[in-house]
KETI-812573 format. One line per field, with one value per atom (N, C-alpha, C, CB): x, y, z. Coordinates in steps of 0.05 Angstrom, whole numbers. Glycine has a CB too. Example, Ala and Ser with C-alpha at 12.3 -4.5 7.8 and 13.67 -1.06 7.14 Angstrom:
x: 264; 246; 264; 226; 257; 273; 258; 282
y: -114; -90; -66; -89; -45; -21; 1; -12
z: 156; 156; 156; 181; 142; 143; 157; 114
This chain:
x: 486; 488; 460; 500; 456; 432; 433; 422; 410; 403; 389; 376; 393; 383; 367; 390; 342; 313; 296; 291; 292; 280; 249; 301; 224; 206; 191; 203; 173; 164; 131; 172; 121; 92; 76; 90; 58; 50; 29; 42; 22; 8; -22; 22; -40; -64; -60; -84; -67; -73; -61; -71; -59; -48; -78; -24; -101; -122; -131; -147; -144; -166; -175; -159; -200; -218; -211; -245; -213; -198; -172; -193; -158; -140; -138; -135; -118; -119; -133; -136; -149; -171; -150; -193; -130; -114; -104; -84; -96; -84; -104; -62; -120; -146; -155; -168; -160; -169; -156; -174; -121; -101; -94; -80; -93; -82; -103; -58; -100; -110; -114; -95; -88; -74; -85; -41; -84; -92; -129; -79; -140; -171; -176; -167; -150; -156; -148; -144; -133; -121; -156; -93; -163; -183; -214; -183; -214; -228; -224; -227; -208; -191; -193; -160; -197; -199; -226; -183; -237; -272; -273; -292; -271; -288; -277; -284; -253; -252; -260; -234; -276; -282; -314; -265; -328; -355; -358; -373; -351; -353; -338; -339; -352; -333; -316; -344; -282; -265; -265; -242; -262; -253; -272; -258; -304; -324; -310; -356; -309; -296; -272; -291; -254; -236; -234; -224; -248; -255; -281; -257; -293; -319; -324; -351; -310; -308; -347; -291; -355; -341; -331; -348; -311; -284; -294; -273; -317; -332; -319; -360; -336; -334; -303; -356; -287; -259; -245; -245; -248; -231; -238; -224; -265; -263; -243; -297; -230; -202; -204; -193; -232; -234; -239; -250; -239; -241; -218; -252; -202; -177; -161; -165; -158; -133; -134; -126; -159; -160; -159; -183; -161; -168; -140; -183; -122; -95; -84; -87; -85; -72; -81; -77; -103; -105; -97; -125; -96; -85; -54; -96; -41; -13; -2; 5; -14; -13; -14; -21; -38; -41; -19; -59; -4; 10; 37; 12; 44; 60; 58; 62; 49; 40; 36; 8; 38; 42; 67; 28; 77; 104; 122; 117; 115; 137; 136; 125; 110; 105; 112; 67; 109; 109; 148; 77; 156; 197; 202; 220; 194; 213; 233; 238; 230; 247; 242; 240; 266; 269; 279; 291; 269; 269; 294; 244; 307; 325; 309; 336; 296; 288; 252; 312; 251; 218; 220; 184; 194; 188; 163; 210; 145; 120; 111; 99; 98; 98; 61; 107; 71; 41; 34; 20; 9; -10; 4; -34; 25; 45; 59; 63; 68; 78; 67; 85; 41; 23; 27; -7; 25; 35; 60; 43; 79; 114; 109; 144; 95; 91; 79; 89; 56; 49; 61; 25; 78; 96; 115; 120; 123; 156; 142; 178; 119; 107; 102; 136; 99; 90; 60; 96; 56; 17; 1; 1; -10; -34; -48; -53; -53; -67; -91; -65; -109; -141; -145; -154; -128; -121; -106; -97; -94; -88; -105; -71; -115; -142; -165; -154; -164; -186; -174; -194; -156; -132; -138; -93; -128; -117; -149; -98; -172; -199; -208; -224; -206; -206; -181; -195; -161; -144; -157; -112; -161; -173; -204; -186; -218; -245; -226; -265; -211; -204; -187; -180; -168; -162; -180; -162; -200; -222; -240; -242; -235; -257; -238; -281; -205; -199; -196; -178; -206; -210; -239; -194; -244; -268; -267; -274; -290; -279; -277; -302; -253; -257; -241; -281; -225; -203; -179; -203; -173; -144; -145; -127; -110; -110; -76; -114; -71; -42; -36; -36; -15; 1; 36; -5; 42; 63; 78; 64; 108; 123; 150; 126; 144; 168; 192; 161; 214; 230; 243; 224; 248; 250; 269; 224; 291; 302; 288; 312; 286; 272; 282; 268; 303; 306; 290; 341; 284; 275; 249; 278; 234; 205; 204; 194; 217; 215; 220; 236; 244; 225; 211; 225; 201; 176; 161; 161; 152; 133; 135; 140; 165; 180; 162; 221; 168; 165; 141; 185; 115; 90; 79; 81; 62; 60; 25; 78; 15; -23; -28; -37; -57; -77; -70; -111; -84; -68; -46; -62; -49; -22; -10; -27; 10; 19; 51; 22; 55; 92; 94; 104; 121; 131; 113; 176; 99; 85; 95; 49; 115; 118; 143; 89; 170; 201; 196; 235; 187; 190; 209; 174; 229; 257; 263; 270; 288; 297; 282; 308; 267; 259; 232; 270; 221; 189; 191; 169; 172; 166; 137; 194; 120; 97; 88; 87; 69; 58; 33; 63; 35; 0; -12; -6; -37; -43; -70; -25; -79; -108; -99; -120; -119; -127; -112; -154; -115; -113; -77; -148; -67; -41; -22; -35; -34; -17; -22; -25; -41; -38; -25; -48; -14; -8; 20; -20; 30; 57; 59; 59; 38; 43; 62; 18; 43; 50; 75; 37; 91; 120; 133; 130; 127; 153; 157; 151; 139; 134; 158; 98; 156; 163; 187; 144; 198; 222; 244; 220; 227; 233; 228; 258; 202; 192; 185; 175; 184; 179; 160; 183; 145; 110; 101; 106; 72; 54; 33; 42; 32; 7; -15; 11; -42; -49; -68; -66; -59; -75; -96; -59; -105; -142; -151; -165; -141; -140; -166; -104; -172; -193; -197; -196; -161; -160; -130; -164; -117; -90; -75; -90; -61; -46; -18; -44; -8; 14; 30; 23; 11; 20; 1; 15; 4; -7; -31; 1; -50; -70; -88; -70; -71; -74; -76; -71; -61; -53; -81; -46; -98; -125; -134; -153; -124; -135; -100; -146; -82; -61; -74; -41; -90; -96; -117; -98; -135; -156; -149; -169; -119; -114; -99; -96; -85; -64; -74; -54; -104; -113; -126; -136; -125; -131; -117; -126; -93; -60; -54; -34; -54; -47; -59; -42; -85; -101; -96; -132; -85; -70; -38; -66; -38; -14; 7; -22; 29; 54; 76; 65; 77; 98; 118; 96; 151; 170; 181; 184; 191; 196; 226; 211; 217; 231; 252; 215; 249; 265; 258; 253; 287; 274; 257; 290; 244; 229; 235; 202; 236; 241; 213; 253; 224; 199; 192; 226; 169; 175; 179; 163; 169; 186; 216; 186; 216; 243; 266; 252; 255; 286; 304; 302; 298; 315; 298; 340; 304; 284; 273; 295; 256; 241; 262; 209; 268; 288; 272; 304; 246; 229; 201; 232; 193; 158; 148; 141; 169; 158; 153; 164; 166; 170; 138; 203; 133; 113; 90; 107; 79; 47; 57; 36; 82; 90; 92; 116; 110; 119; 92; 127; 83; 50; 35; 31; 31; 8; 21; -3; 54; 69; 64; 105; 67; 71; 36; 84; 22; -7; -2; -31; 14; 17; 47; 7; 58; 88; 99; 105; 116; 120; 131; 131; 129; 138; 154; 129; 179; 221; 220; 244; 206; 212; 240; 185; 251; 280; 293; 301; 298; 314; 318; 312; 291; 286; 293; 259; 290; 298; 333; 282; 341; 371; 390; 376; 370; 378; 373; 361; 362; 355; 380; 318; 388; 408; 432; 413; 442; 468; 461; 488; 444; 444; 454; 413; 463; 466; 445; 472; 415; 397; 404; 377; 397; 405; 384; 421; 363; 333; 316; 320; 294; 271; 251; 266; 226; 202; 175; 208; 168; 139; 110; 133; 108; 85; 52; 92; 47; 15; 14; 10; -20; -20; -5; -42; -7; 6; 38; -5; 47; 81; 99; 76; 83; 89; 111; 76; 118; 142; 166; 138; 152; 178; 195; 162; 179; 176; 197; 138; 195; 207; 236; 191; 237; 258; 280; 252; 275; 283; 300; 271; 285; 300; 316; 274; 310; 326; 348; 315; 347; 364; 370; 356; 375; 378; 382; 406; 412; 439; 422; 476; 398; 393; 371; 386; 370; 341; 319; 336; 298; 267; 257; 254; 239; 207; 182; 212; 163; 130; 113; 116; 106; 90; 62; 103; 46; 12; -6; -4; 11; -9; 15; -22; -1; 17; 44; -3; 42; 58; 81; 47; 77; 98; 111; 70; 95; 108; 134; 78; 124; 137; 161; 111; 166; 185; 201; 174; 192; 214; 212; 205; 205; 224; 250; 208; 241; 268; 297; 262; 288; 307; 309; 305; 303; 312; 328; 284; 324; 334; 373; 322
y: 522; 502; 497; 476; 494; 492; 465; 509; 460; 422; 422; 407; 397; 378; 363; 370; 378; 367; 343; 393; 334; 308; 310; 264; 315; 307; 284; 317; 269; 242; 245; 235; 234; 240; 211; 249; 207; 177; 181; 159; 140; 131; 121; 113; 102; 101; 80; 94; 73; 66; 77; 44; 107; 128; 143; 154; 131; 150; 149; 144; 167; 175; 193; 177; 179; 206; 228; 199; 253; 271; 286; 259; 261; 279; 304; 268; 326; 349; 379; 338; 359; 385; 407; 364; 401; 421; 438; 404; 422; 445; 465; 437; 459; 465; 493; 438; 482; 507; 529; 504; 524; 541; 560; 527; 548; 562; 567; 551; 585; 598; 582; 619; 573; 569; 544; 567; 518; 497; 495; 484; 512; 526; 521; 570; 536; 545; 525; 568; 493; 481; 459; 476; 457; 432; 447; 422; 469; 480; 484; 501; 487; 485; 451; 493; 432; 399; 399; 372; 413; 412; 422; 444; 445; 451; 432; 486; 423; 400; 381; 392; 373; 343; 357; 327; 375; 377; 366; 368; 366; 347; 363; 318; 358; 371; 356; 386; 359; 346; 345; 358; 376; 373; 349; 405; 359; 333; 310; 325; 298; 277; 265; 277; 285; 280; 280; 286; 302; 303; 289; 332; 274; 262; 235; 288; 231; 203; 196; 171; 176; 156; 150; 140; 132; 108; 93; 86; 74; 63; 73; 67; 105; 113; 137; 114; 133; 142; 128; 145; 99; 81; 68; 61; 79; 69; 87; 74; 68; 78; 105; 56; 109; 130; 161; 122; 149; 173; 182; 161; 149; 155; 175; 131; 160; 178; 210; 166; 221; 246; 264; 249; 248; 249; 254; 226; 240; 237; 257; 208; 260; 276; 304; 270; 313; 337; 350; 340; 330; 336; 335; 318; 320; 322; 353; 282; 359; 382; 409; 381; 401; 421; 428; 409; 411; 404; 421; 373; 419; 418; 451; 396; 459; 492; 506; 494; 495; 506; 507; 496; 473; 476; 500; 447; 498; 514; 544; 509; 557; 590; 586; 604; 574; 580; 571; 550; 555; 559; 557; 540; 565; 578; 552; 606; 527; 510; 505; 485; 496; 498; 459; 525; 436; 417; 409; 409; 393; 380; 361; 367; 340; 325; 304; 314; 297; 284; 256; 299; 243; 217; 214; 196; 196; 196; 157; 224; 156; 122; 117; 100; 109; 99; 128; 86; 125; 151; 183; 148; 176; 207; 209; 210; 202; 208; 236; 188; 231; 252; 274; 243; 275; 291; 309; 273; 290; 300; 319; 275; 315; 321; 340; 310; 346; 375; 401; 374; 379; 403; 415; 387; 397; 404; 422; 370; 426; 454; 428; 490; 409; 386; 383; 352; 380; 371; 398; 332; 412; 424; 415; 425; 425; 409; 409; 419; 417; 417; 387; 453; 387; 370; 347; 388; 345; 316; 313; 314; 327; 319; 301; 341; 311; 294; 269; 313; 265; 252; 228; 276; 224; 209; 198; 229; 211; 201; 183; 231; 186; 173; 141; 200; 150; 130; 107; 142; 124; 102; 86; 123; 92; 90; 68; 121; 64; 54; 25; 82; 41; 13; -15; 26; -3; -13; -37; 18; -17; -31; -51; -1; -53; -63; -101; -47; -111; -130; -136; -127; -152; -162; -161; -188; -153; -149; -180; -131; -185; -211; -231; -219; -228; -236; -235; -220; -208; -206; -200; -185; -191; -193; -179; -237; -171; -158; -162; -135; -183; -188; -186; -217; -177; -166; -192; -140; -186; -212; -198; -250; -208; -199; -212; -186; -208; -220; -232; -232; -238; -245; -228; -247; -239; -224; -210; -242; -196; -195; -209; -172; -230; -238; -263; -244; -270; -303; -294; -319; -276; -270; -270; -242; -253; -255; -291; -231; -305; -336; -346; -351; -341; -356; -352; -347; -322; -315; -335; -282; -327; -339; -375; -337; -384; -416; -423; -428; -401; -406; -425; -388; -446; -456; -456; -494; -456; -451; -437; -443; -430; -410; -381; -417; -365; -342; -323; -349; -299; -280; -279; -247; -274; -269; -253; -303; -228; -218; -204; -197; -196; -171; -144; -160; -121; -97; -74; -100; -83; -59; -69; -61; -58; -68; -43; -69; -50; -25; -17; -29; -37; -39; -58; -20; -63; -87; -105; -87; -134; -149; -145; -156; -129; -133; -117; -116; -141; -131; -157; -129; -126; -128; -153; -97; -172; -185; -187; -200; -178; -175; -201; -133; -204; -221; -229; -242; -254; -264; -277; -288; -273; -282; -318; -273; -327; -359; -366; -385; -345; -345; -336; -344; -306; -295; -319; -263; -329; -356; -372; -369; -383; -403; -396; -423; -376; -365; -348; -344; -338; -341; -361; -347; -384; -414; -422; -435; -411; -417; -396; -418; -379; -362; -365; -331; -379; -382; -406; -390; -418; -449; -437; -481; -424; -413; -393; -410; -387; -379; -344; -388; -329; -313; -312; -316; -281; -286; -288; -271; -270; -258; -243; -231; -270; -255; -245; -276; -214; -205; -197; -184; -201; -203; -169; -238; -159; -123; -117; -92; -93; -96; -76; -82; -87; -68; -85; -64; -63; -72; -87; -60; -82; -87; -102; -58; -113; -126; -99; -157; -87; -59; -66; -27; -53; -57; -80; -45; -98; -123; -126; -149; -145; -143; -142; -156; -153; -147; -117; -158; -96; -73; -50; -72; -77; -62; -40; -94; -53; -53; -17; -89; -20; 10; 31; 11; 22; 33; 45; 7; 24; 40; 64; 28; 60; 82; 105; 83; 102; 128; 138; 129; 129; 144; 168; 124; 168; 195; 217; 188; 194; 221; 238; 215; 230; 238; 248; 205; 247; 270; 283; 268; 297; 321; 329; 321; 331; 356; 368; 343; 395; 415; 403; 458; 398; 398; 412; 376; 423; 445; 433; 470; 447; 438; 442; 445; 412; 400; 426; 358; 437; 451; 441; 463; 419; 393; 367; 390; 349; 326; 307; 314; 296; 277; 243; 286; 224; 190; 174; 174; 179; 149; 126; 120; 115; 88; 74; 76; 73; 54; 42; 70; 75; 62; 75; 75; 80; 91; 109; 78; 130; 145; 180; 130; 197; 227; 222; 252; 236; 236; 249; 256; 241; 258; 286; 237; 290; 304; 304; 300; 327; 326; 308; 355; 306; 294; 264; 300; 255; 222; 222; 218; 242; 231; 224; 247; 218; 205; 172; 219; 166; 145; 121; 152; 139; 140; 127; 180; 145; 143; 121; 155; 114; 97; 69; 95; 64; 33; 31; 29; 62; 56; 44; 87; 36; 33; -5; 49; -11; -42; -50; -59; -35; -42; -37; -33; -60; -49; -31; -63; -13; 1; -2; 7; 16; 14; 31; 36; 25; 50; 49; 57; 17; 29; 37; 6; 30; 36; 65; 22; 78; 107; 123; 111; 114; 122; 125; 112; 100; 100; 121; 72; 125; 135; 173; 118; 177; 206; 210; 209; 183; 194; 195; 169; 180; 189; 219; 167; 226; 250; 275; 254; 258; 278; 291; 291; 275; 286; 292; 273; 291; 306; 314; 335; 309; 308; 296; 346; 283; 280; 291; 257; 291; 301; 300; 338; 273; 267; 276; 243; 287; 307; 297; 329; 293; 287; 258; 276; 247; 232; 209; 223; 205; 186; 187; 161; 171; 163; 130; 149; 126; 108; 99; 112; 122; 126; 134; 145; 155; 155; 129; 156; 111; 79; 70; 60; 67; 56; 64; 60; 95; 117; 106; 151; 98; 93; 70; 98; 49; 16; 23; -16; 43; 43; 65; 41; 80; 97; 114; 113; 90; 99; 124; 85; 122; 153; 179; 159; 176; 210; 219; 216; 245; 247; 241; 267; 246; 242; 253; 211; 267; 275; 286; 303; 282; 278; 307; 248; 317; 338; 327; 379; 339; 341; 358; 319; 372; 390; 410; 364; 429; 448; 435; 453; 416; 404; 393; 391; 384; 369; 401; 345; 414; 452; 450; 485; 454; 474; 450; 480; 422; 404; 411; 368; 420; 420; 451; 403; 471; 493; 488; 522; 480; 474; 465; 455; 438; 429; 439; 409; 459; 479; 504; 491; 507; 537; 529; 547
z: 382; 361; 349; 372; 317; 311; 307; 290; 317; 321; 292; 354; 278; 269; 268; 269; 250; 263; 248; 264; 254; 230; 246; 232; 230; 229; 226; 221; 245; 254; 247; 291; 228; 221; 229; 185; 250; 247; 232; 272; 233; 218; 228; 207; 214; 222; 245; 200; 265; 288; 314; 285; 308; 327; 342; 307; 323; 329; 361; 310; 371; 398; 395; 423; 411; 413; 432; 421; 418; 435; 431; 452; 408; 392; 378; 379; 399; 381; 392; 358; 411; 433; 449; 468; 449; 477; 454; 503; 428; 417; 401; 400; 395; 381; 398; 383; 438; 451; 452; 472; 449; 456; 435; 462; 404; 390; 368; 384; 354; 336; 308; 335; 308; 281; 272; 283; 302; 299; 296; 320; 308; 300; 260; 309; 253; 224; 215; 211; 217; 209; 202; 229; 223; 228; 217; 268; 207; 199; 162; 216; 159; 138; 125; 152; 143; 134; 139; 152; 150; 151; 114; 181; 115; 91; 62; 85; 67; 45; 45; 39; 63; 72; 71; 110; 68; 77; 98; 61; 125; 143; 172; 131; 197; 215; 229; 232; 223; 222; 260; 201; 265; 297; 313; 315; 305; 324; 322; 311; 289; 290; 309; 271; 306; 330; 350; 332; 364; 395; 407; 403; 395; 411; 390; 412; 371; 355; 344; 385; 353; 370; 361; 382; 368; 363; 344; 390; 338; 321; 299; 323; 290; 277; 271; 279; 291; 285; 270; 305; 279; 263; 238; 277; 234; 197; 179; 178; 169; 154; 139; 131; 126; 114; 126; 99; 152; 183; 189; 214; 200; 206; 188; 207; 168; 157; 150; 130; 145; 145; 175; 130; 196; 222; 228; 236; 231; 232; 211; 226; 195; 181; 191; 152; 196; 206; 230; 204; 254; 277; 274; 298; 254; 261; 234; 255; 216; 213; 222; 205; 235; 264; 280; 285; 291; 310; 305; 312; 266; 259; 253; 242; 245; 244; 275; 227; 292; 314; 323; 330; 318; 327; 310; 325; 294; 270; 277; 232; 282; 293; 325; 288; 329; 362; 370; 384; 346; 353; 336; 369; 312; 286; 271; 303; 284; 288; 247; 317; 229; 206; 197; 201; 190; 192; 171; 190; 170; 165; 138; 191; 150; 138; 145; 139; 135; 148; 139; 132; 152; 144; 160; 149; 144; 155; 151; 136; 177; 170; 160; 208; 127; 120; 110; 148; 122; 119; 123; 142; 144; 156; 140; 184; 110; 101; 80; 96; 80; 72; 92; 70; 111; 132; 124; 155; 120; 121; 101; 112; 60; 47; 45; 41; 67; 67; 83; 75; 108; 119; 90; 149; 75; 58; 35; 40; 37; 21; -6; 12; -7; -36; -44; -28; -14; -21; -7; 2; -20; -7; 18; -24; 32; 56; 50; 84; 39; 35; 12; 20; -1; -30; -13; -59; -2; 23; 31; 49; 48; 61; 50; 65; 28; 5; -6; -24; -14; -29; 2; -35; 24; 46; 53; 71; 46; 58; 29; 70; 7; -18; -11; -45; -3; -4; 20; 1; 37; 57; 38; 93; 33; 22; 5; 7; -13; -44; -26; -70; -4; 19; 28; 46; 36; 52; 26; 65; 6; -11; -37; -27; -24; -40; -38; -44; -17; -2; 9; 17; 9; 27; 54; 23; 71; 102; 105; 127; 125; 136; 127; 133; 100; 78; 86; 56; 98; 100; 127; 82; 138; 175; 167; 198; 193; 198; 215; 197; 213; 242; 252; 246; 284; 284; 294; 299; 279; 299; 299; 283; 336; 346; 358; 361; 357; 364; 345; 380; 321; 299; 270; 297; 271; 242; 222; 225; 206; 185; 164; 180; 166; 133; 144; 114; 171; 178; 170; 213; 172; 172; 143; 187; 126; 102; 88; 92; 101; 94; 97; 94; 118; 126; 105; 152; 102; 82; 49; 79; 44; 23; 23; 33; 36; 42; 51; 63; 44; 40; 23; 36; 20; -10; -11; -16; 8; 15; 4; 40; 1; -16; -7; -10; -21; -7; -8; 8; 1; -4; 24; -16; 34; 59; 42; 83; 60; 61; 82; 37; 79; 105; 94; 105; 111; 98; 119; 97; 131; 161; 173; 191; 159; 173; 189; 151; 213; 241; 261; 260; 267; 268; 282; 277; 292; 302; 305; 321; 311; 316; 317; 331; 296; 301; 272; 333; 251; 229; 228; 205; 210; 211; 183; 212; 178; 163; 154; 168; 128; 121; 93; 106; 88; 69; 75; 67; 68; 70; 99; 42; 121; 135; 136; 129; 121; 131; 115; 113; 98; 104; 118; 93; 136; 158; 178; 170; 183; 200; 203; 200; 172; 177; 174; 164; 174; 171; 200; 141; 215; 247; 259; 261; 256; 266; 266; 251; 230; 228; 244; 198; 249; 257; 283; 252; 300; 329; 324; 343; 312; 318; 305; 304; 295; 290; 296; 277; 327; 347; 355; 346; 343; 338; 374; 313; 386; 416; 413; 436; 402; 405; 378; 433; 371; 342; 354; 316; 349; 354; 329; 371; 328; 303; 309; 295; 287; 301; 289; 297; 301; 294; 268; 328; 248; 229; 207; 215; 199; 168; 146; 156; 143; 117; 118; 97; 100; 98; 86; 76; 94; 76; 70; 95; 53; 46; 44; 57; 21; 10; -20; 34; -39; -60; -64; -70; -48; -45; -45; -27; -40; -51; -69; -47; -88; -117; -136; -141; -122; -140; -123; -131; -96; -88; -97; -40; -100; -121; -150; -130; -167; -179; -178; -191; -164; -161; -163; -139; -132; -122; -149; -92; -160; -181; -196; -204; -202; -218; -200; -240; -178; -148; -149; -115; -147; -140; -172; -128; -190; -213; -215; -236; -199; -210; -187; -222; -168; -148; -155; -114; -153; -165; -140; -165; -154; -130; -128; -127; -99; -103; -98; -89; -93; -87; -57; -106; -59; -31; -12; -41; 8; 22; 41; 33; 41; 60; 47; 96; 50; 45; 61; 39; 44; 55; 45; 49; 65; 62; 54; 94; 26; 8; 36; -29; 40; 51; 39; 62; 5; -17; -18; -41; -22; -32; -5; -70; 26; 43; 41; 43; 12; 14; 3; -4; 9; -7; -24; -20; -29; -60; -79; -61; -99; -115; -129; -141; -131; -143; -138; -164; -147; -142; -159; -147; -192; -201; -196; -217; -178; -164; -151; -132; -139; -120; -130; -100; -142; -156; -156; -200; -167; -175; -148; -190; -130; -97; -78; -86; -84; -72; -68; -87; -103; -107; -96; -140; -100; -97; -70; -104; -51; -24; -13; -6; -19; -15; -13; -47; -39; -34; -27; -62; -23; -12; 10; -24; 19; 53; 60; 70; 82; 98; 108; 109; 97; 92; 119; 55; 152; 164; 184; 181; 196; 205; 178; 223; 156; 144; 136; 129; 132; 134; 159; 131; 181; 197; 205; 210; 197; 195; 174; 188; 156; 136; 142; 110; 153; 162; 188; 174; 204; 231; 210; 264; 175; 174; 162; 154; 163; 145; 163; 133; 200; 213; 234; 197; 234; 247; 274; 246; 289; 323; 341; 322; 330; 347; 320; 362; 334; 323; 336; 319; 322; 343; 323; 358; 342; 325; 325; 329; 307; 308; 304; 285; 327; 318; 342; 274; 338; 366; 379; 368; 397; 411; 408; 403; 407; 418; 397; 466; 386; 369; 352; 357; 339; 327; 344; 307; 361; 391; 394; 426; 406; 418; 393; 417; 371; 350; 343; 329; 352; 342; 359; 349; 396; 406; 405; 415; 390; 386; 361; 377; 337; 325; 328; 308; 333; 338; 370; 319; 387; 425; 419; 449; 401; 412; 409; 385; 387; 379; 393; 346; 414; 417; 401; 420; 414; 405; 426; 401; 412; 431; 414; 454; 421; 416; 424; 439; 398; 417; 398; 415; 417; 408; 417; 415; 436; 463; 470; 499; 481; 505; 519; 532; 535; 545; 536; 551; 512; 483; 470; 448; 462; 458; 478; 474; 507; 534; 535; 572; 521; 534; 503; 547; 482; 458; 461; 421; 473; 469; 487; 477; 514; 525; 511; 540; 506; 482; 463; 472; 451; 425; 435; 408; 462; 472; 466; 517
């Protein structure tokens, strides 16, 4: 029986130092991949990844090209080493650049550049210290979305990350994710955790690195998509290459549709997932939203030798 493969691309706070080394020593391909993001970046991508430091891993404009190259990597191995032919993709945030370069859309040398610009235009679209991102769990998403709603203080605060069942993410200025913490607790929210991110992403506050990127993103050629791939915009494929510039720039200040994307890839019939690139993140998520369908994580040798099994 040929399984049903849906591709899992994460996003930025998947990074470590070290990401990427096993497959890097082993294979060839992943060699040419991180070498390949070196020479577009003028910069050596692998050091970056395998010896950081972390300091300097997690400035956004590190991360995302950092991440994007190891889960490419990952993804060009998996694909020669089991032939395996994808169904569909989705990438959270930044992995959606990911999904886009597996489906033959974005060049990988031209992502590469594109995802380290977007971070840079992120970072600088806020003042450090302004905005904050915080998760609340346990909580509806239409109650979170009032809370937000029934803000009246200085300030932006919304939902930027529907992640699935009972944990959706809130971003804005600093002293209105606060004070919209406060309500959701008292409205019976289990647990706000506030995460260690740079910048406020994917809320209006970003509009301004939306525009930058937009002429980034029309001077790269786009080919056509080989599988579909799930907008986080809008939850459902891109209908066209020509969508994606448009797709892009909204997804920078708009939240991240990811159970719904994800729900929307299991009616399509999926029958495995398998998230490509570091850590387990989206696994974790795949799981609350979708128990019934496999999932599994490769990044290394080990993640290979457990999905050929399950493909044999």
């Amino acid at each position: 029986m040929t399984r049903r493969v849906a591709l899992l691309f994460p996003g930025q706070g998947s990074q470590y130092v070290g990401m990427g080394k096993d497959l890097w020593e082993n294979f060839p391909l992943a060699r040419e991949t991180f070498e390949e993001a070196s020479e577009a970046l003028n910069e050596d991508v692998a050091k970056l990844c395998f010896e950081g430091p972390e300091e300097r891993l997690r400035l956004t404009a590190n991360t995302q090209p950092a991440i994007l190259a190891v889960s490419v990597a990952v993804w060009r191995v998996l694909k020669a080493e089991t032939g395996v032919i994808p169904h569909c993709a989705a990438g959270h945030s930044l992995g959606e650049y990911g999904a886009l370069v597996a489906a033959g859309v974005l060049p990988f040398s031209e992502a590469v550049r594109a995802v380290r610009q977007r971070g840079r235009f992120m970072q600088e679209a806020v003042p450090e210290g302004r905005g904050t991102m915080a998760a609340v769990m346990g909580l509806d998403a239409a109650d979170v979305e009032a809370a937000c709603r029934d803000y009246t203080g200085p300030g932006v605060v919304t939902p930027a990350n529907y992640n699935g069942p009972g944990q959706v993410v809130i971003s804005g200025d600093v002293e209105a994710v606060e004070a919209v913490s406060r309500v959701v607790k008292e409205r019976g929210a289990r647990k706000v955790a506030f995460l260690p991110v740079s910048a406020p992403f994917h809320c209006p506050l970003m509009k301004p690195a939306g525009k930058r990127l937009k002429p980034v993103l029309e001077r790269i050629p786009l080919g056509e998509f080989s599988f579909e791939v799930m907008s986080n915009v809008e939850a459902r494929p891109y209908p066209s290459s020509d969508s994606v510039v448009d797709l892009l720039t909204r997804q920078v200040s708009s939240p991240v549709l990811w159970q719904s994307c994800v729900e929307m890839m299991v009616g399509k019939g999926v029958d495995l997932a398998i998230e490509v690139g570091p850590k387990k993140v989206l696994l974790g998520l795949w799981r609350r939203i979708a128990p019934k369908v496999e999932v599994l994580q490769m990044e290394d040798r080990q993640g290979l030798n457990a999905l050929l099994e399950r493909l044999d």
